[in-house]
C-alpha positions in Angstrom: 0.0 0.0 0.0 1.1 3.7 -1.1 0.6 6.4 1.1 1.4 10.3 -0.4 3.2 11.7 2.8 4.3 14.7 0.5 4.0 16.8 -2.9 6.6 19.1 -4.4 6.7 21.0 -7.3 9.3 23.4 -8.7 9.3 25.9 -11.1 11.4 28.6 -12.8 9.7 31.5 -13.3 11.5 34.5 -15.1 15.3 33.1 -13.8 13.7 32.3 -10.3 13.7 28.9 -8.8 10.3 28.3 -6.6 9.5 24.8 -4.9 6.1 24.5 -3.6 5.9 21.9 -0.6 2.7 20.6 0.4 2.2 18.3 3.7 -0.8 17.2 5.6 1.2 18.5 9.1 2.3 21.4 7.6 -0.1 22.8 4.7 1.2 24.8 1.6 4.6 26.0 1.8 6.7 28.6 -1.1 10.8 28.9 -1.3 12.1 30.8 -3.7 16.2 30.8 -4.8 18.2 31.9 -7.3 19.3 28.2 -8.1 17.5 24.8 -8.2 19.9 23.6 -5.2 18.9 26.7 -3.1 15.2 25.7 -3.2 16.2 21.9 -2.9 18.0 22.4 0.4 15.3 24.8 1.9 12.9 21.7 0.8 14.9 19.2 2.1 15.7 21.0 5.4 11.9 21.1 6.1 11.3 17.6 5.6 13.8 16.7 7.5 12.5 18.9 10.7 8.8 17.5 9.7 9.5 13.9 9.9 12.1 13.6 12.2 
C-alpha cells in the first residue's frame, strides 16, 4: 500500500527557482532561490525537521 506523505513541485519562473511543498502537518509552503539547489536544500531542510 502507497501512502502520499508529501508533494513538491518546482518551477522557474523569469530566472527564479520556486518549490512548492505541500504536507498534511504542515499545509502549503513557497521557497524561492536563485538556483535549483537553493530551493532543494530549503525543501529538504523542512522535511527533515517534519518527519524527524
Amino acid at each position: 500500500m502507497q501512502e502520499t506523505i508529501c508533494n513538491i513541485e518546482f518551477e522557474n519562473e523569469d530566472g527564479e527557482f520556486v518549490a512548492k511543498l505541500r504536507t498534511e502537518m504542515g499545509g502549503l509552503r513557497e521557497y524561492t532561490g536563485r538556483t535549483f539547489e537553493e530551493v532543494l536544500n530549503f525543501v529538504m531542510l523542512e522535511l527533515e525537521e517534519e518527519f524527524a
